[in-house]
C-alpha positions, 0 to 999 in steps of 0.5 A, spaced: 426 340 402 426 347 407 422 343 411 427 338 413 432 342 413 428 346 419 426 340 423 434 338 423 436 345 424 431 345 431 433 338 433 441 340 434 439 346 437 434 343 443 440 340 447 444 346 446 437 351 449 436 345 455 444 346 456 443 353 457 437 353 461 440 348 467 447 352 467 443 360 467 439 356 474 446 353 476 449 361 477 442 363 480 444 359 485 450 362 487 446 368 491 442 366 497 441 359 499 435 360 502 432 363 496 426 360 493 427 358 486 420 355 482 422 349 476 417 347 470 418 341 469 415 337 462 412 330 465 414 325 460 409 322 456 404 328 455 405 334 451 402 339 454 403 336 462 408 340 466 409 340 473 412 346 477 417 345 482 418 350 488 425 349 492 431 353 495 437 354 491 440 349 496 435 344 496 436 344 488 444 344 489 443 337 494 438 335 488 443 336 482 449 333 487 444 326 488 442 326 481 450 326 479 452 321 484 447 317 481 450 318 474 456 315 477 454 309 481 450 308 475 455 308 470 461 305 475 457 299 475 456 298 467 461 293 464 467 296 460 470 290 454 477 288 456 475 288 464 
């Protein structure tokens, strides 16, 4: 039964840790633009793959700014019921 509740536990919480991650590199950025900042990012389909990533806060700010306006595009094409 500790065991369940321990695999439950670490589950809810992985989401929250990502979420920290991604806004702890979005205050990094705030400093100099021209900064090199170095991502590890997990490949999907492998445990132990991981790629590293290095770009200037700039280059990560226009990254995060064309992921979010994908997003948008994205969900903005997306059928709503009663439309």
């Amino acid at each position: 039964m500790r065991k369940i509740i321990a695999v439950a536990l670490a589950v809810s919480l992985a989401p929250t840790a990502a979420l920290a991650n991604d806004k702890r590199d979005q205050s990094a950025d705030m400093g100099d633009s021209n900064r090199v900042i170095c991502k590890k990012l997990e490949l999907t389909g492998s445990r132990l793959a991981v790629k590293k990533d290095c770009r200037t806060a700039a280059e990560w700010a226009d990254v995060r700014r064309q992921q979010q306006d994908t997003t948008s595009r994205i969900q903005s094409a997306i059928p709503r019921p009663g439309e």
